[in-house]
C-alpha positions in Angstrom: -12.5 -20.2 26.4 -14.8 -22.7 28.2 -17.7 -23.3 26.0 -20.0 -26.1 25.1 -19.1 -27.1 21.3 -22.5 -28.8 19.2 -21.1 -31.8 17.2 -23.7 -33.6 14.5 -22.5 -37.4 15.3 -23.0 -39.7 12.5 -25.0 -42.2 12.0 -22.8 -45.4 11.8 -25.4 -47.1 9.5 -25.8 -44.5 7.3 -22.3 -42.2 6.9 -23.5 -40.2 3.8 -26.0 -38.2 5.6 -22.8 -36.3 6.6 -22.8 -35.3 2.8 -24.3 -31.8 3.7 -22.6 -28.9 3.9 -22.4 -25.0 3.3 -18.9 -24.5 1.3 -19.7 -27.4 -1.3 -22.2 -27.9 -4.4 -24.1 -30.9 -4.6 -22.3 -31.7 -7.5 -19.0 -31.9 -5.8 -20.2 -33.9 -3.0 -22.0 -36.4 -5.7 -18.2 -36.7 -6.9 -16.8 -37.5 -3.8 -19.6 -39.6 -2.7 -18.7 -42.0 -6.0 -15.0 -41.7 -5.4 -15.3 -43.2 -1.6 -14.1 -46.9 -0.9 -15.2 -49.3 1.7 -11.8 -49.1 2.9 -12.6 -45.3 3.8 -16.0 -46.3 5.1 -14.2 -48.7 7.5 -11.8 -46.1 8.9 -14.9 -44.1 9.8 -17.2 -47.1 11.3 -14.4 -47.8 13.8 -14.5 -44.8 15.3 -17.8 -45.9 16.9 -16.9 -49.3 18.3 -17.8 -49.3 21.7 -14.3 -50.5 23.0 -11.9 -47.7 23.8 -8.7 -50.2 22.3 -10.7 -50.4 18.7 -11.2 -47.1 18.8 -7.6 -46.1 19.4 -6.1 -48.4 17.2 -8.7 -47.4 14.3 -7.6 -43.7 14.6 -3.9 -44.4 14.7 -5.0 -46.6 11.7 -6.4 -43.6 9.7 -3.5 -41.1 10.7 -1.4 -43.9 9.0 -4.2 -43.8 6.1 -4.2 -40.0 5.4 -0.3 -39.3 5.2 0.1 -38.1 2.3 -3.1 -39.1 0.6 -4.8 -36.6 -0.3 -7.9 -38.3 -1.6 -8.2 -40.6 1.2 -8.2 -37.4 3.4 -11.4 -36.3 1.1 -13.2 -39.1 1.4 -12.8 -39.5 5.3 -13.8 -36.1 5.7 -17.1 -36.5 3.2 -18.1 -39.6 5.5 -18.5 -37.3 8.8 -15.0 -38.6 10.2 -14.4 -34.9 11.1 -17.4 -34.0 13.5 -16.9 -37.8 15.2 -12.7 -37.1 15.8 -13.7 -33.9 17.7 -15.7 -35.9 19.6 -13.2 -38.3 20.8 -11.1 -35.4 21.3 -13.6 -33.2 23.7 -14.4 -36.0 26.0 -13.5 -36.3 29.5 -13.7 -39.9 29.2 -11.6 -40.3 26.3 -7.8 -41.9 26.9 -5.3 -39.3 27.0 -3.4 -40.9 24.0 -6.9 -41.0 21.9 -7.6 -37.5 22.1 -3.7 -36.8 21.2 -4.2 -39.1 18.2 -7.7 -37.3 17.0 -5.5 -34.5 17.0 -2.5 -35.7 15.2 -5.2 -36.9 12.2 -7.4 -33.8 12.3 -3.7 -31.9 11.6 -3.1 -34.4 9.2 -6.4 -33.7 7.2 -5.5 -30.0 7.8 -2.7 -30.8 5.1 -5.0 -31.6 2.7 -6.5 -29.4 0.1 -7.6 -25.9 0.7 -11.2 -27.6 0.8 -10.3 -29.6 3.5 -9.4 -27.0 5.5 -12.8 -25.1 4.6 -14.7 -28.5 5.6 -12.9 -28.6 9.4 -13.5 -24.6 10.1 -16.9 -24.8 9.2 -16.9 -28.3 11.8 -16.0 -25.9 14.7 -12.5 -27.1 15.0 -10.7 -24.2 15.9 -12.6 -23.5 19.0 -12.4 -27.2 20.0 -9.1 -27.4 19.7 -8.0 -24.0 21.8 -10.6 -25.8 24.3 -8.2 -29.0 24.1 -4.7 -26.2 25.6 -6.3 -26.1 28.4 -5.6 -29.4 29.4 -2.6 -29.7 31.6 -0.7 -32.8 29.4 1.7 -31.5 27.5 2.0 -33.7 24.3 -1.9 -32.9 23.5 -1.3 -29.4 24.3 1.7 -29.6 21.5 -0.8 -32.0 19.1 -3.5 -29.3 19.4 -1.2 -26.4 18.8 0.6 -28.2 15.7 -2.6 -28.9 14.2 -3.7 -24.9 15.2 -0.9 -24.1 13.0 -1.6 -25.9 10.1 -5.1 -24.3 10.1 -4.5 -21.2 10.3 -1.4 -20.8 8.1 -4.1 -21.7 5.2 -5.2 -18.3 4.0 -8.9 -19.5 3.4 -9.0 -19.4 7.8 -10.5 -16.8 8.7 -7.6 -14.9 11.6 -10.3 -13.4 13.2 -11.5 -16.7 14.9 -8.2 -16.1 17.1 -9.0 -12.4 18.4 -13.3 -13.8 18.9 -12.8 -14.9 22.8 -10.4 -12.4 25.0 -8.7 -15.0 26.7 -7.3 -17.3 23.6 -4.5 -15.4 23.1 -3.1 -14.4 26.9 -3.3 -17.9 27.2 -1.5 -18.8 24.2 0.9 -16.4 26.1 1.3 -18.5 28.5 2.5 -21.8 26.6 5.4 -19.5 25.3 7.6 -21.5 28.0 5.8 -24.9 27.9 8.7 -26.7 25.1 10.6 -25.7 21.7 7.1 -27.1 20.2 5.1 -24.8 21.8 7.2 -21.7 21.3 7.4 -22.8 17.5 3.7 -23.7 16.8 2.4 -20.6 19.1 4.8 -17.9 17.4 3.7 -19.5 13.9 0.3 -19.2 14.6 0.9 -15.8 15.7 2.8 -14.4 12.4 -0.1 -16.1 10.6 -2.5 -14.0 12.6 -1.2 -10.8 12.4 -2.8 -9.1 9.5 -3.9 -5.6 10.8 -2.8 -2.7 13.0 -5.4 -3.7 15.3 -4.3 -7.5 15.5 -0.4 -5.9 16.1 -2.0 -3.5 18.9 -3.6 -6.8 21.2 -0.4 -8.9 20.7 1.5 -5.8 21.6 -0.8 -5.4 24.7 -0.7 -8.8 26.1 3.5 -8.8 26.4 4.3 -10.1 22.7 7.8 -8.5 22.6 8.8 -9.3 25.7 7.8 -13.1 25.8 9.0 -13.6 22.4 12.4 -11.7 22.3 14.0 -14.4 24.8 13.0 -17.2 21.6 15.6 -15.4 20.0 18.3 -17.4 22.0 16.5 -20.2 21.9 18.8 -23.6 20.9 16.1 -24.3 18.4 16.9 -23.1 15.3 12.9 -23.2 14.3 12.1 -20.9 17.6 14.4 -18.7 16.5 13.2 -18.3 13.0 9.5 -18.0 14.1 10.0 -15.4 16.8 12.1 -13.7 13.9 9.3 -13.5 11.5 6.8 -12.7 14.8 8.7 -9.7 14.9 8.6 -8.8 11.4 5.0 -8.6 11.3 4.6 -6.7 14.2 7.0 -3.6 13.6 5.3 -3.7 9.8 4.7 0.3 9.0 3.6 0.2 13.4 5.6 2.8 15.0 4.9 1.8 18.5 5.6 -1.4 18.8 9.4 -0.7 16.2 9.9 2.4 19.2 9.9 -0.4 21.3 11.8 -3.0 20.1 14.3 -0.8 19.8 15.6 -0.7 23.7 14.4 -4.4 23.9 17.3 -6.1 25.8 18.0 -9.9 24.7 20.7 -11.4 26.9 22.3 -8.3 27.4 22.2 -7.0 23.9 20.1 -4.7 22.3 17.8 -5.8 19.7 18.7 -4.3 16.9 22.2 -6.1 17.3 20.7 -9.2 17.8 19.0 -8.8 14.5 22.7 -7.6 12.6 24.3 -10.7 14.2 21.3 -13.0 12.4 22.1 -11.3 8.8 25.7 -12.3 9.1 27.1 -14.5 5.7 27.2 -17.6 8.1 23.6 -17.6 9.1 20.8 -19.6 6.8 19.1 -17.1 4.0 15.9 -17.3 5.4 17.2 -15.8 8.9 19.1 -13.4 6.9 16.5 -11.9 4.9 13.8 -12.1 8.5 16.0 -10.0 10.4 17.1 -8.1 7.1 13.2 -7.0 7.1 12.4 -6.6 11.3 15.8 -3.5 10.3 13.8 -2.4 7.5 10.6 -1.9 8.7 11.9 -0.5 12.3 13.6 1.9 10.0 10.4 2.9 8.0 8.6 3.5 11.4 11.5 6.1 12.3 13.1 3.9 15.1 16.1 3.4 13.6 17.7 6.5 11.7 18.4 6.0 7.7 22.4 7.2 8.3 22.9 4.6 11.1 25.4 1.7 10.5 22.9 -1.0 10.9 21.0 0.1 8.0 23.9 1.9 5.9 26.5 -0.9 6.4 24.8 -4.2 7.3 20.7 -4.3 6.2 21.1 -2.8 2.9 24.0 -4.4 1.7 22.4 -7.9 2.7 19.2 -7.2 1.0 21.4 -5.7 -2.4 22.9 -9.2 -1.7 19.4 -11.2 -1.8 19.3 -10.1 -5.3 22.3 -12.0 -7.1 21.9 -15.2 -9.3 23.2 -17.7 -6.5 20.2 -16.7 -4.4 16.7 -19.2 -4.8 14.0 -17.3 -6.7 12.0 -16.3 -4.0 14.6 -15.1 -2.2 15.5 -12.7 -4.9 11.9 -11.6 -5.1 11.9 -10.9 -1.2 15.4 -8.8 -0.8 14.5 -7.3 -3.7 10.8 -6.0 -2.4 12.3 -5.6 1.4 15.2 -3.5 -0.5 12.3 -1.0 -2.4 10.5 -0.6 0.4 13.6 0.5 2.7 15.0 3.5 0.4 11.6 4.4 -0.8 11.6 7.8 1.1 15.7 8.2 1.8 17.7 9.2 -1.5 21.1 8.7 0.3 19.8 5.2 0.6 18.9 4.9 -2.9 23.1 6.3 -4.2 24.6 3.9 -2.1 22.2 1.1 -3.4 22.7 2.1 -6.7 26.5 1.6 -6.4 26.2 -1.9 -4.6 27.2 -4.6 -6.3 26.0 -3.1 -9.6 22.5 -3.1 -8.2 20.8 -1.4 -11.3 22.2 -4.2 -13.7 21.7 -7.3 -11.6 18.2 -6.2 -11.9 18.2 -6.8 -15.3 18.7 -10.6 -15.0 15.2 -10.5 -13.3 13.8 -9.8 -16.6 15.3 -13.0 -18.4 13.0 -16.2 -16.4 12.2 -18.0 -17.9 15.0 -18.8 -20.3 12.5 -20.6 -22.5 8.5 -21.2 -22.1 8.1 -23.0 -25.4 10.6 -25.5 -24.2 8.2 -26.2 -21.5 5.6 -29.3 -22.4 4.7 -29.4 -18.3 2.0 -27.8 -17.9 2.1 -27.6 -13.8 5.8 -26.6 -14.4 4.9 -23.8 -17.5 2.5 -22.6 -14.5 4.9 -22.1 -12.2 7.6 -20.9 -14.2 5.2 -18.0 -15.2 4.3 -17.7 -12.1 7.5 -16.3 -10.5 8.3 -14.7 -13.8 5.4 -12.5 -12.7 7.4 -12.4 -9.4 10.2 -11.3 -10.4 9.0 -8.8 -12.4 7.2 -7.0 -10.1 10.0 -7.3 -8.3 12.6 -5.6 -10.5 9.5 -2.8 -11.2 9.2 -1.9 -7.7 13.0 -1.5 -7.0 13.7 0.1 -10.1 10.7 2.6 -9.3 12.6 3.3 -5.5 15.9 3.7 -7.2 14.7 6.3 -9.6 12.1 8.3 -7.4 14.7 11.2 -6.2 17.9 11.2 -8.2 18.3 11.8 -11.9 21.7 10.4 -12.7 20.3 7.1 -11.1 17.3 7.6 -13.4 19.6 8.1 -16.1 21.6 4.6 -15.2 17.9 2.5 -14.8 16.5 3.7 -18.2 20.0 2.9 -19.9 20.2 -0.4 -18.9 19.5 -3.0 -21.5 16.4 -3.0 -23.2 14.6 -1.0 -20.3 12.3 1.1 -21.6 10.9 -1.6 -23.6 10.3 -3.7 -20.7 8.6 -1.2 -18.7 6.2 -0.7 -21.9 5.5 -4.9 -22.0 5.3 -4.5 -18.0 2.2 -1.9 -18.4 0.3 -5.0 -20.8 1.0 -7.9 -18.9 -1.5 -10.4 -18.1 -0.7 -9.6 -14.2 -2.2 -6.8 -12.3 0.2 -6.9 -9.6 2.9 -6.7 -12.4 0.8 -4.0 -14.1 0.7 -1.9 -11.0 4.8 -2.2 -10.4 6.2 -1.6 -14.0 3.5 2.0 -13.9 4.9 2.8 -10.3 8.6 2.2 -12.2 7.0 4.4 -15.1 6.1 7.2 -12.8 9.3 7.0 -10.7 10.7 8.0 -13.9 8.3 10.0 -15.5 10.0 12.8 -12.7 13.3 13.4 -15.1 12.8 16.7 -17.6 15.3 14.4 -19.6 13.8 11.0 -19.9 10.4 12.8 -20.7 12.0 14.6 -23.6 14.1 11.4 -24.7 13.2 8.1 -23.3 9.8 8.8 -23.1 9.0 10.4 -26.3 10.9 7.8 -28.0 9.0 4.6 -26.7 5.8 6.7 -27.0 4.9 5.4 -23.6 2.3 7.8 -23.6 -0.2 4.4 -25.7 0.3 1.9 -23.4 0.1 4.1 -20.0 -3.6 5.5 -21.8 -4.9 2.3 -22.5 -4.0 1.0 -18.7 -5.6 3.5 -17.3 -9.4 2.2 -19.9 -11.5 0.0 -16.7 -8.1 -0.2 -14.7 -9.1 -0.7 -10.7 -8.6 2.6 -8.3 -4.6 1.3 -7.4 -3.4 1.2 -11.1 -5.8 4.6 -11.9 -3.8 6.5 -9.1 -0.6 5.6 -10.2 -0.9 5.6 -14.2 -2.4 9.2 -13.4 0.5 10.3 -11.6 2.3 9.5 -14.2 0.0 11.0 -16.7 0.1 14.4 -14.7 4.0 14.6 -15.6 3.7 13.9 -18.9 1.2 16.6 -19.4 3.7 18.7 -18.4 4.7 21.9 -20.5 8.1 20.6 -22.1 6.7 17.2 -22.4 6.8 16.2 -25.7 4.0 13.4 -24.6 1.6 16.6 -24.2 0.1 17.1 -27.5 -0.7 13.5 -28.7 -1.7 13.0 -25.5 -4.5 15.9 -25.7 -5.3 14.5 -29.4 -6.2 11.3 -27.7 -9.1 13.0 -25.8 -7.6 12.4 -22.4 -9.6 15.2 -20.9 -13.1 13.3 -20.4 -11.0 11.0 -18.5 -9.5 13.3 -16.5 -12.2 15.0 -15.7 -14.3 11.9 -14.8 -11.4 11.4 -12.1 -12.2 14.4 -10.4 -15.8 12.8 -9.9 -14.1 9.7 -7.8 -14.8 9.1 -4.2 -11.2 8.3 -3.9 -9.0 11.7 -2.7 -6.2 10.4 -4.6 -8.0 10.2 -7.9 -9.3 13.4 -7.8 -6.2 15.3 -7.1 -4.5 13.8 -10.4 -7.3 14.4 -12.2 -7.3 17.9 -11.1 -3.9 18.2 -11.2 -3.8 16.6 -15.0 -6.0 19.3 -15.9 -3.8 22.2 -13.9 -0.9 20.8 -15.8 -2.5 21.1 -19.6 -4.3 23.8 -18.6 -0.8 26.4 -18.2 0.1 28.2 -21.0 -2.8 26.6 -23.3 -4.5 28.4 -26.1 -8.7 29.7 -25.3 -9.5 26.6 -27.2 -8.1 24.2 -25.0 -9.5 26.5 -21.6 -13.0 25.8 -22.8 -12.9 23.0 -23.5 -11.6 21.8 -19.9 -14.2 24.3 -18.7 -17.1 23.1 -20.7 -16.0 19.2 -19.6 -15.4 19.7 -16.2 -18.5 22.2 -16.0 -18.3 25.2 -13.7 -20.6 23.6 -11.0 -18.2 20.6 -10.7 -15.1 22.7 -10.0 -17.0 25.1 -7.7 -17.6 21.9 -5.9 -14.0 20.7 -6.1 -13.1 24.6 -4.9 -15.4 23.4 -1.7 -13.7 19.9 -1.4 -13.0 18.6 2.2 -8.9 16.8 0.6 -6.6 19.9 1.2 -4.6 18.6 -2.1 -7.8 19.0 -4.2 -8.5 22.6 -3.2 -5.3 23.4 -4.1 -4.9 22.3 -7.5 -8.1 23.1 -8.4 -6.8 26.8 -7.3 -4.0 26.1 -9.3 -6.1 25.3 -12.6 -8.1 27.9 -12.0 -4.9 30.3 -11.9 -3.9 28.7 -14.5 -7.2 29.4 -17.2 -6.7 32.7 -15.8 -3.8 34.1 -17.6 -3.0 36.1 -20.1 -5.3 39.4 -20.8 -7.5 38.2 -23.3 -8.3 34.7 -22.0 -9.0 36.3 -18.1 -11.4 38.5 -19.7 -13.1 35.9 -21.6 -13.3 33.7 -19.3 -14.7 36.1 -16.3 -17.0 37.5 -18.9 -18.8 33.9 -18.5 -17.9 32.9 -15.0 -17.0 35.6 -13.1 -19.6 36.1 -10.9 -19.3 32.5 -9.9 -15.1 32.7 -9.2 -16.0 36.2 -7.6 -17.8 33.9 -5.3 -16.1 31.0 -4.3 -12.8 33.3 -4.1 -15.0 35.3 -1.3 -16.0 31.7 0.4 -12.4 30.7 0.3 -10.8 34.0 1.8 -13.3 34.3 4.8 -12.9 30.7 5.6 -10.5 28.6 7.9 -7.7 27.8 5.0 -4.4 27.4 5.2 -1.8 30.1 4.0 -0.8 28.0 1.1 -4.8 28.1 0.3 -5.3 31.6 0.9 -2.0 32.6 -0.9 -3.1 30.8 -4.3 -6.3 32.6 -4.2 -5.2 35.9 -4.0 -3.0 35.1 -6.4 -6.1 34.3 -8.7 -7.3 37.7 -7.9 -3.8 39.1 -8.7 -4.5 37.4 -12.5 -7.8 38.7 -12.5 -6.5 42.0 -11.8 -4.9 41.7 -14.6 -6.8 41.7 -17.3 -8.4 44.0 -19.1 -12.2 44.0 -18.1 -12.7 41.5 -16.0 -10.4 44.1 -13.2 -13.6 45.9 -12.8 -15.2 42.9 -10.7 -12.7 43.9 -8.4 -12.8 47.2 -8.6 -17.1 47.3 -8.0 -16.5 45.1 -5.3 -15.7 46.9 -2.1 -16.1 43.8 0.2 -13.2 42.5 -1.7 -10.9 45.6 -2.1 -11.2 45.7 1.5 -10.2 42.2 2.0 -6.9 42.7 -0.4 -6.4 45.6 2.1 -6.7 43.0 5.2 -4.4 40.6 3.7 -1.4 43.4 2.6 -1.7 44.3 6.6 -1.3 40.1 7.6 1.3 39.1 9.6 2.5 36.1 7.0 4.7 38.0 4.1 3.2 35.6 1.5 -0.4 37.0 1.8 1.2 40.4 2.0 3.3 39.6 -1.1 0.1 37.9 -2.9 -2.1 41.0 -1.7 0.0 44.0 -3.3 0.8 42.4 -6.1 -3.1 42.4 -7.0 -3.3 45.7 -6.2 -0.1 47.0 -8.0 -1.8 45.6 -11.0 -5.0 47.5 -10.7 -2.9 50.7 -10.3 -1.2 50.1 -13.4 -1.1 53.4 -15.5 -0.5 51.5 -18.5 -3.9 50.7 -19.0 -7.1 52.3 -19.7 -9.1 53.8 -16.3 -6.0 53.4 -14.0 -6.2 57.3 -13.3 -9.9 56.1 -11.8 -8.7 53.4 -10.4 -5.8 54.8 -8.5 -7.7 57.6 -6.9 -10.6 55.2 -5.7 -7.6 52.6 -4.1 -6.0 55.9 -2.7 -9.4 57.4 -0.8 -9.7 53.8 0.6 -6.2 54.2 1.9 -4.1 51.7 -0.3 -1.5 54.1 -0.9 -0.5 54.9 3.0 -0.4 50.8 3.0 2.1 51.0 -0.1 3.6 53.3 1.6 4.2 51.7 4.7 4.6 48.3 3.0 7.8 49.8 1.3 10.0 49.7 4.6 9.0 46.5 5.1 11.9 44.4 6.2 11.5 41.3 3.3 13.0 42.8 0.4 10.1 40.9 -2.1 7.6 42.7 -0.6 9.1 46.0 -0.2 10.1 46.5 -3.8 6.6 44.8 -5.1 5.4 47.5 -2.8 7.7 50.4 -4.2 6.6 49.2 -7.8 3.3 50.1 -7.3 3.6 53.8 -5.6 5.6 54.3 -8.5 2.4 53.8 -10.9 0.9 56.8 -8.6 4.2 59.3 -9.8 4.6 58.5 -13.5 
């Protein structure tokens, strides 16, 4: 914390040499520069009279200049008054009310423009003012916190500047029980600060919930909100510090009540809807259970609450958002909500701000306005996309409430991203019902809009408009065909090509998804765009989810006699391979089972059976698996061979007696009084080929 801060004084001649600096163009300074007065120019030379009383008084001066003025605050900062206050404030020999002064006007320039702000971090403030708490007064320890605060609740500070020195933030710790100012300012600055898991982990580690939770009683009314939404950003999707909170003791009473007490009717909004979202998110991390009667009974109802009319804009936009992200997972959750307070059609009214834009001459106002329509937008998306992820009469209820289908199309156009990104996660929530696919979705042809989102979108929207995309490829999806007349498949297959896991499982699993029950035209083509050397390297990718529906798709080219033959005519040799690869390496069942299901499909065909059947390394690896100890494998294993023995076909008599010298038939045999009744009739089935 001690450390020797470099500050450029000015010259008091010649003010505009402070002029340079990193974050501005010449241009802009040449604009200020013309813009300063000699009143501003005064301000400044005062700070350099060599008696102590001038200077004082021509600081307290300037903090009466700057309030509220944000071009005085502009120019005072262009004519070096920054770098000269910190000054004042650093030394020793500087009067105890100066150096509280300096740091009442440096938070007052803080207020300023997002400029201003820039100018004092890049003038080293932020170190020189956590050097200024260590001084034992307490009204310049509250003047340097306050002005602390008001940096770094700008989001162009960089946060990291807190976590740089080891000691800033025990220390900060420590003023916890200096005054109400201190807890508020410190607990601010903290929120603020918290951005990351590893910022939550160090304010977890030096005592955060227990030196905050007693602020909760606090007779301050501020403490108490800041300590609130301290807590909110540390239990955030962070499991260790929520399993804590949750046997956290304040005055006697567990936390958890202390947070249903502040969402009572009687308490302000802004506490309800803080301690609405410490519940939620303590919830999310698995320390509270989704069935107990702080969620079911007090946190969701308050949040469906946050949503009516009588509640500000922004507050509609937060319970709303809190509310998505708490029954996201839970579809008990998501019935209740949808039977609150007519949930579903309150959301409705989100859709409706503003009234009228081309009323609107303002242009500040017409900015704002459009602003949290955006807001609310996204809003009603998101919760609309939580309601509808698990239960289909809920579904049914969203996409028959007025006009919704239609919005959701606008939604996936809009000029906002974020708004973009809601209205295709709503889209994909719904995109789940066999019903709305055949109705709602055929009938809006949401299909045009979700392609041309997905044309340059960024990776976020990509992942979730190809979700949606993989559902509406879907056999009874009356979206398929257009769909595949569009030429979706170069897309698709360009996905699998991503560095992002995500994106290459829907493209893969797209492709799986056309792929089933598809004519040979429509196999070679995905074939002949994927390539066979890109989906041997997806067979061989490290994502778990990938290997699996490229298995899947390549199941799926394999059916039906004609088209297995064909394509192992061309490929075989290659799937032989990486079906080998994939058998003798570390996979999981669900791996190994889809493969040998592949080989079951291959087995059934009409040619390509004989690359089994010349392949001794591999009939005496389906003889392994119908021996395994996991029924599946056994199950996946005997049905490949049951469809080699088949006497139906041409050279089964050759066939069988080959499988029976290698001793498949005492494994039927045994396999029959197996004790799953699956595999002992699949087992039964195929000694029978052997008798007829």
């Amino acid at each position: 914390m001690h450390r020797t801060i470099k500050i450029c004084i000015p010259s008091r001649t010649s003010p505009h040499i402070m002029l340079m600096s990193t974050n501005h163009t010449q241009r802009s300074y040449t604009y200020y520069y013309q813009e300063v007065t000699a009143t501003s120019r005064h301000y400044v030379d005062r700070l350099f009279d060599p008696d102590p009383q001038k200077v004082l008084q021509g600081v307290i001066d300037m903090k009466n200049a700057v309030i509220g003025n944000n071009k005085q605050k502009a120019n005072l900062i262009v004519l070096g008054a920054v770098p000269r206050l910190l000054y004042l404030l650093q030394q020793s020999s500087s009067s105890l009310e100066l150096r509280t002064e300096c740091a009442v006007v440096l938070g007052s320039l803080a207020m300023g423009t997002e400029n201003n702000i820039k100018s004092l971090v890049d003038c080293h403030i932020i170190p020189a003012l956590l050097q200024g708490l260590l001084c034992p007064d307490l009204i310049f320890i509250e003047a340097c916190l306050r002005c602390l605060r008001t940096v770094f609740i700008s989001p162009v500070t960089p946060v990291q500047l807190l976590y740089t020195d080891p000691t800033v933030i025990p220390h900060l710790m420590s003023l916890l029980s200096n005054s109400h100012r201190t807890q508020e300012y410190t607990t601010q600055i903290f929120s603020h600060c918290c951005k990351t898991p590893e910022h939550q982990t160090v304010l977890f580690n030096h005592g955060a919930i227990q030196n905050i939770a007693l602020l909760l009683i606090s007779p301050s009314y501020k403490v108490r909100m800041q300590a609130l939404k301290c807590f909110s950003v540390l239990a955030y999707e962070n499991t260790q510090v929520s399993m804590t909170l949750v046997n956290v003791l304040v005055d006697g009473e567990l936390l958890s009540q202390v947070f249903v007490q502040m969402m009572q009717r009687d308490q302000p909004i802004e506490m309800q809807l803080t301690a609405a979202k410490c519940l939620t998110y303590m919830c999310r991390a698995g320390a509270i259970k989704t069935d107990d009667s702080s969620i079911v009974l007090k946190t969701l109802p308050c949040l469906v609450r946050m949503c009516s009319k009588e509640h500000l804009l922004e507050e509609r936009v937060e319970g709303a958002e809190t509310l998505a992200f708490l029954m996201e997972p839970d579809v008990e959750l998501q019935r209740i909500a949808s039977t609150t307070d007519h949930l579903v059609a309150m959301l409705a009214d989100y859709f409706k701000y503003p009234s009228s834009v081309s009323a609107i001459t303002d242009i500040k106002r017409l900015d704002h306005d459009l602003k949290h329509a955006h807001e609310l937008r996204q809003a009603a998306f998101k919760l609309y996309a939580s309601l509808g992820s698990n239960d289909e009469d809920i579904r049914k209820k969203i996409t028959e409430t007025e006009n919704m289908m239609d919005r959701i199309v606008s939604g996936l156009s809009e000029s906002s991203i974020k708004v973009r990104l809601a209205a295709v996660r709503c889209l994909h929530s719904l995109s789940r019902s066999v019903q709305q696919l055949r109705t709602s979705f055929h009938d809006h042809a949401v299909w045009k809009p979700l392609m041309k989102l997905l044309q340059n979108a960024p990776d976020e929207v990509l992942v979730m408009g190809s979700s949606t995309l993989c559902n509406l490829l879907l056999q009874f999806s009356p979206s398929k065909e257009p769909i595949l007349e569009s030429g979706i498949i170069e897309l698709l297959c360009s996905l699998t090509q991503s560095e992002t896991p995500a994106l290459r499982v829907n493209g893969i699993w797209a492709l799986m998804n056309m792929a089933f029950q598809a004519d040979h035209k429509l196999k070679v083509e995905i074939i002949q765009c994927l390539g066979t050397e890109q989906l041997f390297r997806l067979l061989s990718d490290p994502d778990g989810n990938v290997l699996m529906k490229t298995l899947g798709l390549l199941r799926n080219l394999l059916s039906t006699h004609p088209h297995i033959d064909q394509i192992m005519s061309s490929h075989g040799k290659q799937i032989m391979q990486a079906v080998t690869l994939i058998l003798e390496a570390e996979h999981s069942v669900e791996v190994k089972e889809q493969t040998l299901c592949i080989l079951a499909n291959i087995a059934d065909g009409n040619t390509a059976k004989e690359l089994l059947m010349t392949n001794d390394d591999m009939l005496q690896k389906l003889k392994y698996y119908m021996g395994h100890s996991n029924v599946k494998l056994q199950l996946a294993a005997t049905f490949c061979v049951s469809n080699l023995v088949w006497n139906e076909e041409d050279g089964s008599q050759e066939r069988q007696d080959k499988l029976k010298e290698l001793g498949f038939v005492d494994m039927l045999h045994k396999l029959s009084q197996a004790c799953d009744a699956n595999l002992s009739d699949r087992a039964k089935t195929a000694m029978e080929q052997y008798l007829a």
